[in-house]
BANURO-708830 format. One line per field, with one value per atom (N, C-alpha, C): y, z negated, x; residue in three letters; residue number from 0. Coordinates in Angstrom, 1 decimal, padded with zeros to 4 digits. Example, Ala and Ser with C-alpha at 12.3 -4.5 7.8 and 13.67 -1.06 7.14 Angstrom:
<recs>
c2 = -005.7;-004.5;-003.3;-002.2;-001.1;000.0
c3 = -007.8;-007.8;-007.8;-007.1;-007.1;-007.9
c1 = 013.2;012.3;013.2;012.8;013.7;012.9
resn = Ala;Ala;Ala;Ser;Ser;Ser
resi = 0;0;0;1;1;1
</recs>
This chain:
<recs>
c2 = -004.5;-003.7;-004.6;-004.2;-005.1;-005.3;-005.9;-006.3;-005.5;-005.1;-004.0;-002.7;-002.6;-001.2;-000.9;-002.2;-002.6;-002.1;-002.8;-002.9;-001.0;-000.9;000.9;001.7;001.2;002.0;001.5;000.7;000.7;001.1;001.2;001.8;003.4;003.8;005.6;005.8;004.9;005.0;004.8;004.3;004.1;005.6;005.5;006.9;008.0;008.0;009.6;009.5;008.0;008.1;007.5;007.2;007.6;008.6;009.9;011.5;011.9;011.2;011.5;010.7;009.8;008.7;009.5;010.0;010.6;011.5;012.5;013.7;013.4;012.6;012.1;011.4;010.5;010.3;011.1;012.3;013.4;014.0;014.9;015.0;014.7;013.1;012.7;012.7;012.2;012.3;013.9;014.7;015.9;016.4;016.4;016.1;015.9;014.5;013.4;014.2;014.8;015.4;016.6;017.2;018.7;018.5;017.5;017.2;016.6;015.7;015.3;016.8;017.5;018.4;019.7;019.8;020.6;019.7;018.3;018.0;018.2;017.4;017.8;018.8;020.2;022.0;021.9;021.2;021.8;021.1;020.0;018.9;019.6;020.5;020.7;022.5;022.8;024.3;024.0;023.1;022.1;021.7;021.3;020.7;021.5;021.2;022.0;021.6;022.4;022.6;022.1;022.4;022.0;023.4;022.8;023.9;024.1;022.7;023.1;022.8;022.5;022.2;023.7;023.1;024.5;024.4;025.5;026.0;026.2;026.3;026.3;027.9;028.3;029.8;030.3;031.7;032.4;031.7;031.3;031.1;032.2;031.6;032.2;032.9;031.7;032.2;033.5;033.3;034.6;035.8;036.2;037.8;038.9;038.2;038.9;039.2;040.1;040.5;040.3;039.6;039.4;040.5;040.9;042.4;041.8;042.6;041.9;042.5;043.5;044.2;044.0;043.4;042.8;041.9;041.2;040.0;040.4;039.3;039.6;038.6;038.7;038.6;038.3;037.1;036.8;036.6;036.8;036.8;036.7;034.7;034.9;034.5;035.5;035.8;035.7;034.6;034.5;035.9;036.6;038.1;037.9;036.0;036.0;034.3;034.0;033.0;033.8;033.4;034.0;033.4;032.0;031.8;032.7;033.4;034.2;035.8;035.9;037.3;037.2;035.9;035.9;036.1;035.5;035.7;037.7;037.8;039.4;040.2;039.8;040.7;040.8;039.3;039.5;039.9;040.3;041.0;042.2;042.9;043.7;044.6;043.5;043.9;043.5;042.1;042.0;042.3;042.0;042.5;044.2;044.4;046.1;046.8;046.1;046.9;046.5;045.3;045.6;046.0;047.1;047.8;047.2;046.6;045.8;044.5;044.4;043.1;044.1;043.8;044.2;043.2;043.5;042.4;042.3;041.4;041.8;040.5;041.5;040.7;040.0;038.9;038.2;037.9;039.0;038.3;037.6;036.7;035.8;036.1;037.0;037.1;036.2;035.9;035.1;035.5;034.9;035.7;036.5;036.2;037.0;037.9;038.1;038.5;039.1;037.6;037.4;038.4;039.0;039.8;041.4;042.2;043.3;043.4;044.4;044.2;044.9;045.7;046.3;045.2;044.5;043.4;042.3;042.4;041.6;042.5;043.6;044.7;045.2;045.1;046.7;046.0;044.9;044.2;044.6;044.6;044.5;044.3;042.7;042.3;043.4;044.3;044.7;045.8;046.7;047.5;047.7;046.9;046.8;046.8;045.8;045.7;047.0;047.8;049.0;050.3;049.7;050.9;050.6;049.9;049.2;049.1;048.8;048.8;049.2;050.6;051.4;051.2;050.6;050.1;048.7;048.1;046.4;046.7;046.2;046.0;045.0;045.2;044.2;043.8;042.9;041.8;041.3;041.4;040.9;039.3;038.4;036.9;036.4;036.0;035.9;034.3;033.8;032.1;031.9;032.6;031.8;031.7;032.1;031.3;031.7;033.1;033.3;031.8;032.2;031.0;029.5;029.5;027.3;027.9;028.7;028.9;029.1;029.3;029.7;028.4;027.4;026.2;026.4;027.4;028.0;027.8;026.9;026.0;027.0;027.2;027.6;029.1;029.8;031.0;031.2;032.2;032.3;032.1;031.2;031.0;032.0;032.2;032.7;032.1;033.4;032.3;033.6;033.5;034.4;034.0;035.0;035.0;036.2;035.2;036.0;037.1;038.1;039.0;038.5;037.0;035.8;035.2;035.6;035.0;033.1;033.3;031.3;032.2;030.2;030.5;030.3;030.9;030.6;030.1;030.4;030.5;029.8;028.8;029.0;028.3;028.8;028.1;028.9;028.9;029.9;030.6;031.4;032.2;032.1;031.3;030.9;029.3;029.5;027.8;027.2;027.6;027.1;028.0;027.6;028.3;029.8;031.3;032.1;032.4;031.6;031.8;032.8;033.7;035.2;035.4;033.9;033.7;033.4;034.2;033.5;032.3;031.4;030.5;030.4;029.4;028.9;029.5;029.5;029.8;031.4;032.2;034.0;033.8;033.1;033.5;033.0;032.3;031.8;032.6;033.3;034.3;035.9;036.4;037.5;037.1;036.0;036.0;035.9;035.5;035.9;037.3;038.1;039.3;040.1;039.8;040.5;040.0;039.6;038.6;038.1;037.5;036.4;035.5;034.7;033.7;033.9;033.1;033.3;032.2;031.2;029.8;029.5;028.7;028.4;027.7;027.9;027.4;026.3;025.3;024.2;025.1;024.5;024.8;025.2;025.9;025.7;025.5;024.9;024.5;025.4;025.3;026.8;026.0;027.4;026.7;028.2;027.3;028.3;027.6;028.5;027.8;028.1;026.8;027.1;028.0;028.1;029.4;029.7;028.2;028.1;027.5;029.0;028.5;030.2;030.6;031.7;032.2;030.7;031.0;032.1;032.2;033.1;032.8;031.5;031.4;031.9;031.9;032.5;033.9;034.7;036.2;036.8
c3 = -089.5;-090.7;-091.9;-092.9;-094.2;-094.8;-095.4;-095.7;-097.1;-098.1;-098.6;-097.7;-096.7;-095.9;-095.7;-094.9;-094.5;-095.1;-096.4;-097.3;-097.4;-097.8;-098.0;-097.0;-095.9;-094.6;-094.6;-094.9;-095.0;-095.6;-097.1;-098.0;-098.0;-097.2;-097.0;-096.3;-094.8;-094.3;-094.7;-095.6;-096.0;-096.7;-097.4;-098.6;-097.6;-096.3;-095.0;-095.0;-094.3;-093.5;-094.2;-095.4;-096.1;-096.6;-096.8;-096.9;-096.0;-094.8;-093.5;-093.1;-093.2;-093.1;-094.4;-095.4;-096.0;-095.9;-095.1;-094.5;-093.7;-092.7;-091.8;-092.3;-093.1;-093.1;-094.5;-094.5;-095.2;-094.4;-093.6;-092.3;-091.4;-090.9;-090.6;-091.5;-092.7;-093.3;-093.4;-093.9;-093.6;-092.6;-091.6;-090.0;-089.8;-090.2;-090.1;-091.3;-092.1;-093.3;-092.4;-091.9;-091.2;-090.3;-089.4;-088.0;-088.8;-089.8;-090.1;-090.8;-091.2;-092.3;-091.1;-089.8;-088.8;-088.0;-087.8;-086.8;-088.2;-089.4;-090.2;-090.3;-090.2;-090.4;-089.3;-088.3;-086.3;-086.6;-087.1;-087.4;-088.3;-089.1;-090.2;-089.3;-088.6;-087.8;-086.8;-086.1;-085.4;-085.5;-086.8;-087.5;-087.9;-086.9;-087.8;-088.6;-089.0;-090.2;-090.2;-091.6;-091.4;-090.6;-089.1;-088.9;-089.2;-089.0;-089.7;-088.7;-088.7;-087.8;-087.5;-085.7;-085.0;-085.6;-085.6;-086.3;-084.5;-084.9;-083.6;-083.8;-085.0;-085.1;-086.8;-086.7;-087.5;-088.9;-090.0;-091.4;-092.1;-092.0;-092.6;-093.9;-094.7;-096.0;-096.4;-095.3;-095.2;-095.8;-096.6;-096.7;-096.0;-094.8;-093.9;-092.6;-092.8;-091.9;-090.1;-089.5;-087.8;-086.8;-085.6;-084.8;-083.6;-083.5;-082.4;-081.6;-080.7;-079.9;-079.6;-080.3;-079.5;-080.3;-079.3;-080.4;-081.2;-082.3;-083.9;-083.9;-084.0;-084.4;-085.5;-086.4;-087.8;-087.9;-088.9;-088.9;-090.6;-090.7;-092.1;-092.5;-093.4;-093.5;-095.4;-095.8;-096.6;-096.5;-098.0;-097.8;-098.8;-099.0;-099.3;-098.7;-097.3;-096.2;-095.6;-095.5;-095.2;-093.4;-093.2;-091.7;-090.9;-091.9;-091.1;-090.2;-091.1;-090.1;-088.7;-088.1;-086.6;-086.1;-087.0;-086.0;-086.2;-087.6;-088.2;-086.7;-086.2;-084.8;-083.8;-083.6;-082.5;-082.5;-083.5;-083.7;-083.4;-084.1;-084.0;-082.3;-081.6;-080.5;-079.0;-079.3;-078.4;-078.1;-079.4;-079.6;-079.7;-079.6;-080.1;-079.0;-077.7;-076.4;-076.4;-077.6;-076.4;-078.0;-077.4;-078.3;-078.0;-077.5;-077.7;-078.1;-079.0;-079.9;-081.6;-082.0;-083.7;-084.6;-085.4;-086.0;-087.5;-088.3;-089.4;-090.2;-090.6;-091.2;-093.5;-093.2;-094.5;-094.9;-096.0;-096.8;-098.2;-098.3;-099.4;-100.5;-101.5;-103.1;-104.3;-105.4;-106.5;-107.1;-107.6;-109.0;-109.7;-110.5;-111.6;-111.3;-109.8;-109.6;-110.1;-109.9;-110.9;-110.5;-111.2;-110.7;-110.1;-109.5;-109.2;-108.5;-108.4;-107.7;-106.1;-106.1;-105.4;-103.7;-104.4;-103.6;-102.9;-103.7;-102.9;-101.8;-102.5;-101.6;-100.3;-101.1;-100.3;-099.4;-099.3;-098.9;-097.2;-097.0;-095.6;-094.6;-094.7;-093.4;-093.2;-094.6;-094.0;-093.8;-094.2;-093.5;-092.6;-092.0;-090.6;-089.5;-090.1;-088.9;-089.0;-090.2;-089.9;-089.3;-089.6;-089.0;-087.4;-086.6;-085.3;-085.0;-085.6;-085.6;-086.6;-086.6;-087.5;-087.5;-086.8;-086.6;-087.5;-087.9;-088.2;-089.8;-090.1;-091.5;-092.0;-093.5;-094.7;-095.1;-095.2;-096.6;-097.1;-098.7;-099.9;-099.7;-099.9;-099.9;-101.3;-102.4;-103.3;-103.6;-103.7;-103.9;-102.4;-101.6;-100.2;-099.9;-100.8;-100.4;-099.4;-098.5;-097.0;-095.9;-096.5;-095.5;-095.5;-096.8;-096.5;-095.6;-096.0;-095.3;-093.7;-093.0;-091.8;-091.7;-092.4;-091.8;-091.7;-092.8;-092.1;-093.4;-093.4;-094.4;-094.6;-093.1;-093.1;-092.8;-093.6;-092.8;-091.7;-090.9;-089.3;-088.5;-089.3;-088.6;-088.1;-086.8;-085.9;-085.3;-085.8;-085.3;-084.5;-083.1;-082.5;-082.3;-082.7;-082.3;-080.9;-080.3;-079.1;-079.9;-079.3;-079.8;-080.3;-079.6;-080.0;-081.6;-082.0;-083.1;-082.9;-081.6;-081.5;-081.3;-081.8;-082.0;-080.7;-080.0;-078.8;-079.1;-080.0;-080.2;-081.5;-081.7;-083.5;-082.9;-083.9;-084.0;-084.0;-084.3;-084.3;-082.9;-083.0;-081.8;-081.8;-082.7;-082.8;-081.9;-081.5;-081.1;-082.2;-083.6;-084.2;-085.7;-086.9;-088.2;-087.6;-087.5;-087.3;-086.0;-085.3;-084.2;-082.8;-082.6;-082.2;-080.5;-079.8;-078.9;-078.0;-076.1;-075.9;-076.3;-076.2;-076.3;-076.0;-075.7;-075.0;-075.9;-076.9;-077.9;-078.0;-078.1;-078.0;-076.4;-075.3;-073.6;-073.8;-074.1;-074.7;-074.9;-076.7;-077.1;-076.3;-075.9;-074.9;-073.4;-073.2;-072.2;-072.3;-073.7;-074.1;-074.5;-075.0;-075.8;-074.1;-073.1;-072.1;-071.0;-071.6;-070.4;-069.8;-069.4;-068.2;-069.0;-070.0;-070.6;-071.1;-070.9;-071.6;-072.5;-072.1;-072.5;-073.9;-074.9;-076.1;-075.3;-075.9;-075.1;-076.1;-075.7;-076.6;-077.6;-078.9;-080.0;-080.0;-080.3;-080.1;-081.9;-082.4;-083.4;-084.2;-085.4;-086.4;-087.3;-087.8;-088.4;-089.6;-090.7;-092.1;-093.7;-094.2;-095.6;-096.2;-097.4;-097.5;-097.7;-097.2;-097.6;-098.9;-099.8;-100.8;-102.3;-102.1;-103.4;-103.2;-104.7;-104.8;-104.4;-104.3;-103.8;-105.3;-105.9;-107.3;-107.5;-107.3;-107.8;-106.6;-105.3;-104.1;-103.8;-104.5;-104.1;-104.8
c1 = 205.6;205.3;205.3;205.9;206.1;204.9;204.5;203.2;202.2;203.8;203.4;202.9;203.6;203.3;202.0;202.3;200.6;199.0;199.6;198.1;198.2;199.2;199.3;198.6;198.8;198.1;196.9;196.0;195.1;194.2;194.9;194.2;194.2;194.9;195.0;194.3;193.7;193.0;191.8;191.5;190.0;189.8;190.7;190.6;190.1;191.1;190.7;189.5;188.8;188.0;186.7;186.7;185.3;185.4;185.3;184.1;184.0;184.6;184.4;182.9;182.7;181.8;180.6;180.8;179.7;179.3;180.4;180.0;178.6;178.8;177.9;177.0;177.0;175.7;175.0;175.5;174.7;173.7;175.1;174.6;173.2;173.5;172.2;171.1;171.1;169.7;169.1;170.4;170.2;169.1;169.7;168.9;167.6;167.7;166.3;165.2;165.8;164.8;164.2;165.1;164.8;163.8;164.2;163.0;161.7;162.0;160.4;159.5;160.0;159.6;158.8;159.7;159.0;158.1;158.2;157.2;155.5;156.0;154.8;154.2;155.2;154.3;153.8;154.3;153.7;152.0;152.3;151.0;150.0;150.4;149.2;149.2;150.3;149.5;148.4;148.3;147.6;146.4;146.5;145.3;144.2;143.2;141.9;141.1;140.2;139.7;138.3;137.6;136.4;135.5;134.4;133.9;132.7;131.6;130.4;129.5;128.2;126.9;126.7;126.1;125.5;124.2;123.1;122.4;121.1;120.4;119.4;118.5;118.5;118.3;118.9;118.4;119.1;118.5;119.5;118.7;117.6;116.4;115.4;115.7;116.2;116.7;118.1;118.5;119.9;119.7;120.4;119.7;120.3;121.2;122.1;120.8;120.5;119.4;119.5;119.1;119.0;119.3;119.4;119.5;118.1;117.4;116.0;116.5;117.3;117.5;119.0;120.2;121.7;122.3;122.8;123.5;124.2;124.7;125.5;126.3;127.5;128.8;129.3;128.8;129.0;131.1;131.6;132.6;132.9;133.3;133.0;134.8;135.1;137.1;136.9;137.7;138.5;139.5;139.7;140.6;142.0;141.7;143.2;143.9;143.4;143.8;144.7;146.2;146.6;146.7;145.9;145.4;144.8;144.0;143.1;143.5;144.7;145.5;145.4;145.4;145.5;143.8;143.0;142.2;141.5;141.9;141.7;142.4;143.5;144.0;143.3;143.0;141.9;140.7;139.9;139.2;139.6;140.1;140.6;141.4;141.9;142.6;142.2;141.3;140.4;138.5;137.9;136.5;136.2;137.7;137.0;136.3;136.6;135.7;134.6;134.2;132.5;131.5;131.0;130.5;128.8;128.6;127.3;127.0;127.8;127.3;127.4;126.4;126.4;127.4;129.1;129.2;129.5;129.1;128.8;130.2;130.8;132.6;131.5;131.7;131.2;132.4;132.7;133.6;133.5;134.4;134.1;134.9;133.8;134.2;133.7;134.5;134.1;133.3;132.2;131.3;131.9;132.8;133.4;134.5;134.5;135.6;137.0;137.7;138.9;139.1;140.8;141.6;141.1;141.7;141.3;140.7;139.2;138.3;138.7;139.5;139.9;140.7;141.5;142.0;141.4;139.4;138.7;138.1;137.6;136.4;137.2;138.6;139.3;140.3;140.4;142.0;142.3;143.3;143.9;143.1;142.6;141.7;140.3;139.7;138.6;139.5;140.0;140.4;141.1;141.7;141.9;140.9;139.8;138.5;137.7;138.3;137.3;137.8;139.1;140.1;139.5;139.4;139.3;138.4;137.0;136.0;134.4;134.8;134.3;132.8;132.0;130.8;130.3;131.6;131.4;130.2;129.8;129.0;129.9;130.1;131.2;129.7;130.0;128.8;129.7;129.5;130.4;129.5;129.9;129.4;129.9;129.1;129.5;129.5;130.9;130.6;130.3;130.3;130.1;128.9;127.6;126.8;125.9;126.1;125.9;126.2;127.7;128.2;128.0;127.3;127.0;125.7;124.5;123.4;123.8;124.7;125.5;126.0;126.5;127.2;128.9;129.3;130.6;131.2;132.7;133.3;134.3;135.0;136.5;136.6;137.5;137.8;138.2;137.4;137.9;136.8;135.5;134.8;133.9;133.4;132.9;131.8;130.4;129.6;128.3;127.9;127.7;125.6;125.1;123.6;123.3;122.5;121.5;120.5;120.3;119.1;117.7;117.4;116.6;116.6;117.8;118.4;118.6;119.0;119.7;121.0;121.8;123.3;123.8;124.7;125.4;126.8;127.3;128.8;129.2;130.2;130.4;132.1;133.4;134.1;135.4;136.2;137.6;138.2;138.9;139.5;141.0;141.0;143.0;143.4;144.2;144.6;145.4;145.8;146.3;146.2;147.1;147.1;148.0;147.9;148.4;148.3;148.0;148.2;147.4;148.7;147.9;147.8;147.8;147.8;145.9;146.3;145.1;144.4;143.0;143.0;141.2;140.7;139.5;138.6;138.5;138.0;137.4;138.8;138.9;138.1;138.4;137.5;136.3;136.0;134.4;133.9;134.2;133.3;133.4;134.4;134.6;133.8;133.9;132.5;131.3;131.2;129.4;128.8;130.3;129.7;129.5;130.6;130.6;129.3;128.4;127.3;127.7;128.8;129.3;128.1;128.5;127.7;126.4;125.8;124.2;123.9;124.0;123.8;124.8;124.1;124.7;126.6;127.7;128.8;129.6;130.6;130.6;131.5;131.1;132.6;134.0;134.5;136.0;136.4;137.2;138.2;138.6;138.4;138.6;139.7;141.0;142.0;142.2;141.7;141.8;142.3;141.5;141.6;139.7;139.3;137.9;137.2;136.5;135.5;134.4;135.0;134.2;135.2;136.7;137.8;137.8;137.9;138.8;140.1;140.9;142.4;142.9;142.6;143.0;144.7;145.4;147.4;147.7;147.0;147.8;147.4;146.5;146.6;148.2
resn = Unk;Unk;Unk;Unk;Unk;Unk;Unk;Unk;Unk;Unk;Unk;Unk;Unk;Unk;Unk;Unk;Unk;Unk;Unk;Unk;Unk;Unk;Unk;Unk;Unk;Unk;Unk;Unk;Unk;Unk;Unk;Unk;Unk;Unk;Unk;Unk;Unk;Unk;Unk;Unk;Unk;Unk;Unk;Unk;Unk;Unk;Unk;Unk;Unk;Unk;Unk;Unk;Unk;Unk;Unk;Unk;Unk;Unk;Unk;Unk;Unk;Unk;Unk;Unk;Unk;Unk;Unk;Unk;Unk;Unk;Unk;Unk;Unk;Unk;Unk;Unk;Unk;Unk;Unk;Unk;Unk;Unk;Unk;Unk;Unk;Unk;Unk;Unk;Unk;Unk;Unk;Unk;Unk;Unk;Unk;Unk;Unk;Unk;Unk;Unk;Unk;Unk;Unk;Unk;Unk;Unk;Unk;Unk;Unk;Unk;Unk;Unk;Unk;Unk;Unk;Unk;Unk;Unk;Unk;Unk;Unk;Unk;Unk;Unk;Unk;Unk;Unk;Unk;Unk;Unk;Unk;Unk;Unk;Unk;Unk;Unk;Unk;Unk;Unk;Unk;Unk;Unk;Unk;Unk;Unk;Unk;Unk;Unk;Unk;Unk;Unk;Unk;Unk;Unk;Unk;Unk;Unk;Unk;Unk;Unk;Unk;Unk;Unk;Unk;Unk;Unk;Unk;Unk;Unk;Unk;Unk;Unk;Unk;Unk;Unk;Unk;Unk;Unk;Unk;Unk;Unk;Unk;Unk;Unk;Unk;Unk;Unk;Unk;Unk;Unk;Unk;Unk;Unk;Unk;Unk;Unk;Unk;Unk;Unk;Unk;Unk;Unk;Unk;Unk;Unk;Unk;Unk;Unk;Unk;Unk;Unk;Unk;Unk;Unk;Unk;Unk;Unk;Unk;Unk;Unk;Unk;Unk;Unk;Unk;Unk;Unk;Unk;Unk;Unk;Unk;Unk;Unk;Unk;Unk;Unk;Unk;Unk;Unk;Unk;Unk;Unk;Unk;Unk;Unk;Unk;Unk;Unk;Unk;Unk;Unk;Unk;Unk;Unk;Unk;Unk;Unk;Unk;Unk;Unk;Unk;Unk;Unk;Unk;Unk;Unk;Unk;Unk;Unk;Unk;Unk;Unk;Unk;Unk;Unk;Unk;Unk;Unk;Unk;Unk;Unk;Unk;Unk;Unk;Unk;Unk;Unk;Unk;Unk;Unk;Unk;Unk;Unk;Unk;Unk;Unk;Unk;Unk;Unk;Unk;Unk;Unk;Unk;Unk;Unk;Unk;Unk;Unk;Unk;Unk;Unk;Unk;Unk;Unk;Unk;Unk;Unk;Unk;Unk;Unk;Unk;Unk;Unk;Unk;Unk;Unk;Unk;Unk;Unk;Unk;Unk;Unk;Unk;Unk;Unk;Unk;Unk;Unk;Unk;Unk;Unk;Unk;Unk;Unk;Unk;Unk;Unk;Unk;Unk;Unk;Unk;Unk;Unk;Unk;Unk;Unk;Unk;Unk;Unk;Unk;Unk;Unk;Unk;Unk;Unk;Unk;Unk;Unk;Unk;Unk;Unk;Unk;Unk;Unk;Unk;Unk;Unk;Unk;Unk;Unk;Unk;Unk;Unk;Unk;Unk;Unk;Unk;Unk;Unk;Unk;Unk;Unk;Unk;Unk;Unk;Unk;Unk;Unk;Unk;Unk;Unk;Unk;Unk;Unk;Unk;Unk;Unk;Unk;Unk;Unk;Unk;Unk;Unk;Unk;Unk;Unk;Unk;Unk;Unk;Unk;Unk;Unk;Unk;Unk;Unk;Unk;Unk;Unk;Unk;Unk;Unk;Unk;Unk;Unk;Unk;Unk;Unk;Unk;Unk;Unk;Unk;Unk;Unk;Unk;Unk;Unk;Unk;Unk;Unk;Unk;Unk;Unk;Unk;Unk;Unk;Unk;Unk;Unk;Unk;Unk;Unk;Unk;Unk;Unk;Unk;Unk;Unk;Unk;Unk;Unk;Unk;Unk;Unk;Unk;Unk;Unk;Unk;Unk;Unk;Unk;Unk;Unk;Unk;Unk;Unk;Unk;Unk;Unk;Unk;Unk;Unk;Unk;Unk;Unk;Unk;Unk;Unk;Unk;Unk;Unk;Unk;Unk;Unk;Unk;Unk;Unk;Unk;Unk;Unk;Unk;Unk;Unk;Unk;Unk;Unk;Unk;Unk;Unk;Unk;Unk;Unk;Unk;Unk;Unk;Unk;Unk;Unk;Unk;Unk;Unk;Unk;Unk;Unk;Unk;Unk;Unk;Unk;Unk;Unk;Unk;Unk;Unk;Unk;Unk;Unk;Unk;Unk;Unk;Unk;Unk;Unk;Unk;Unk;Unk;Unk;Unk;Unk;Unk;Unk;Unk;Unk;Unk;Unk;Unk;Unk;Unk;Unk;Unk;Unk;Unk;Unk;Unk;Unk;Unk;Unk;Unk;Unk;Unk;Unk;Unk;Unk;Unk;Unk;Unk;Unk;Unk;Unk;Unk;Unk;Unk;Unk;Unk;Unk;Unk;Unk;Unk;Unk;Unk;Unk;Unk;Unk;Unk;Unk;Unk;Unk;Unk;Unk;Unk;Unk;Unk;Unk;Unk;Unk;Unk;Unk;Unk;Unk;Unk;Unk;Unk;Unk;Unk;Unk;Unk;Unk;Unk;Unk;Unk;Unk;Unk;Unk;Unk;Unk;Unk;Unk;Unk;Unk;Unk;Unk;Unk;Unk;Unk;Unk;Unk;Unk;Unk;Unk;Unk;Unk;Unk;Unk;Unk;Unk;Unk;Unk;Unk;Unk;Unk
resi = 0;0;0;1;1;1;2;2;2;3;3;3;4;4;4;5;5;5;6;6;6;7;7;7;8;8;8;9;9;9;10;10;10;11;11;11;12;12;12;13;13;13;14;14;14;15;15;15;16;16;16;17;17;17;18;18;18;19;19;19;20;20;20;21;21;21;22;22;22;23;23;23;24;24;24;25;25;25;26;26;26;27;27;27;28;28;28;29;29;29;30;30;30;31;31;31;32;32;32;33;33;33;34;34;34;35;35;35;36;36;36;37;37;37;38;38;38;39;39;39;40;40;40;41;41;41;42;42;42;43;43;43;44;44;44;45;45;45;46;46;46;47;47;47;48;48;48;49;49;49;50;50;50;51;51;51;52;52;52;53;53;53;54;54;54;55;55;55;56;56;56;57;57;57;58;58;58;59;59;59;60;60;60;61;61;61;62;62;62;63;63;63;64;64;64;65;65;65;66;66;66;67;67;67;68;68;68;69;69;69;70;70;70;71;71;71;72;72;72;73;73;73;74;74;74;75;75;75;76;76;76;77;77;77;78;78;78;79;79;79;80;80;80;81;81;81;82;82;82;83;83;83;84;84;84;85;85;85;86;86;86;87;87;87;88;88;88;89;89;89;90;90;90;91;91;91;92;92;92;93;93;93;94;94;94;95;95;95;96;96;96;97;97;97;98;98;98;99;99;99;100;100;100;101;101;101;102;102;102;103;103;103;104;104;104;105;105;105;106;106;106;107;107;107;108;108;108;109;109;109;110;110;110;111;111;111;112;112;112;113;113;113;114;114;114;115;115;115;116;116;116;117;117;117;118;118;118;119;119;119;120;120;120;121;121;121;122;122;122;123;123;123;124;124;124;125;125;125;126;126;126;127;127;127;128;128;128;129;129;129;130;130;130;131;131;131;132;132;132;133;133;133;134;134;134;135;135;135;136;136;136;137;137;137;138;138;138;139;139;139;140;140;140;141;141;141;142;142;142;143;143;143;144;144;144;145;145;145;146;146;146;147;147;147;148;148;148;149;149;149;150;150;150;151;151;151;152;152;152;153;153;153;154;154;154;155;155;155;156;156;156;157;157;157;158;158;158;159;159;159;160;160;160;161;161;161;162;162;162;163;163;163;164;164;164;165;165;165;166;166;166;167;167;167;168;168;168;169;169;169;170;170;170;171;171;171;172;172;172;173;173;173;174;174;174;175;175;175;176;176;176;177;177;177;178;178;178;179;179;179;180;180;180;181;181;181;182;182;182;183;183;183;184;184;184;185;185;185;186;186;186;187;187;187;188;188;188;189;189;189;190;190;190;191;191;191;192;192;192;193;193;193;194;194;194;195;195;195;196;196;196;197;197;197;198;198;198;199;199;199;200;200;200;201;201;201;202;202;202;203;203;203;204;204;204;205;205;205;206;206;206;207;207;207;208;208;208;209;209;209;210;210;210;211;211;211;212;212;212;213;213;213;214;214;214;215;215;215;216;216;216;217;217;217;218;218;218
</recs>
């Protein structure tokens, strides 16, 4: 091949076969962006939250009044986490049989309640739990401050008293952020409400958002 030829064929080949070469390594970073971006969401669905010290009886100071005669079912829901829809189902689709626990849904409203009042009092999550469980008591919690006296950070949290007023139970019913799957957590508290369990039972892992922000840019 003549040596002009030459240089010519190589130079056409480079021209082919570099946007070929940047196709790919678009491509790959492309790629590499995508898998880091999902193992990070899997890591923060994962990740739990703050849950908060067990409590050895009912807060004196509470103005969420005790049951002397069946246990209580505290259930304290952020009504604009959108984590908390999973555990709002379970409530809803597994607690609705046992009609012997009293349970009282604390929801967390702002003082000044930004925005429409209707979207704090009235939102989805309580009326779902009452659609399902027309028995539940709503406590407006204003600023949360039911819930620091409860020890309860994150929405979702679940925290279960004996007729004694000691705590048996505290901690989420989800295994993850949304997540509407069984989990140790949901059998724990379903075997205390159902007396299998008597004895205070270890924590399970609550996965929310705080129980002590308005969340006001995300409603």
């Amino acid at each position: 091949m003549h040596p002009t030829q030459k240089k010519e064929f190589i130079e056409n080949t480079r021209k082919a076969v570099r946007p070929k070469l940047l196709r790919w390594a678009f491509a790959a970073v492309w790629f590499l962006g995508c898998l880091a971006a999902t193992y990070s969401m899997m890591g923060y669905n994962f990740k739990s939250s703050v849950l908060g010290d067990e409590l050895e009886q009912w807060p004196t100071a509470s103005v969420i009044s005790p049951s002397s005669d069946q246990s209580t079912l505290l259930a304290f829901i952020h009504p604009r986490c959108v984590c908390s829809e999973a555990t709002v189902v379970h409530l809803t689709q597994d607690i609705a049989d046992y009609k012997n626990t009293r349970i009282v849904m604390a929801v967390y409203v702002p003082e000044d309640m930004k925005g429409n009042d209707s979207a704090w009092k009235h939102g989805e999550y309580i009326t779902d739990v009452l659609a399902a469980l027309p028995q539940t008591e709503i406590f407006y919690d204003v600023e949360g401050q039911q819930a620091r006296l409860f020890q309860a950070h994150t929405s979702g949290t679940l925290v279960l008293f004996n007729p004694e007023g000691r705590e048996v139970f505290r901690g989420g019913i989800t295994d993850r952020r949304g997540g509407q799957y069984d989990n140790e957590g949901l059998r724990t508290l379903k075997g205390l409400m159902a007396k299998e369990e008597k004895n205070r039972q270890p924590s399970s892992p609550v996965f929310g958002c705080s129980l002590h922000e308005d969340m006001s840019s995300e409603g």
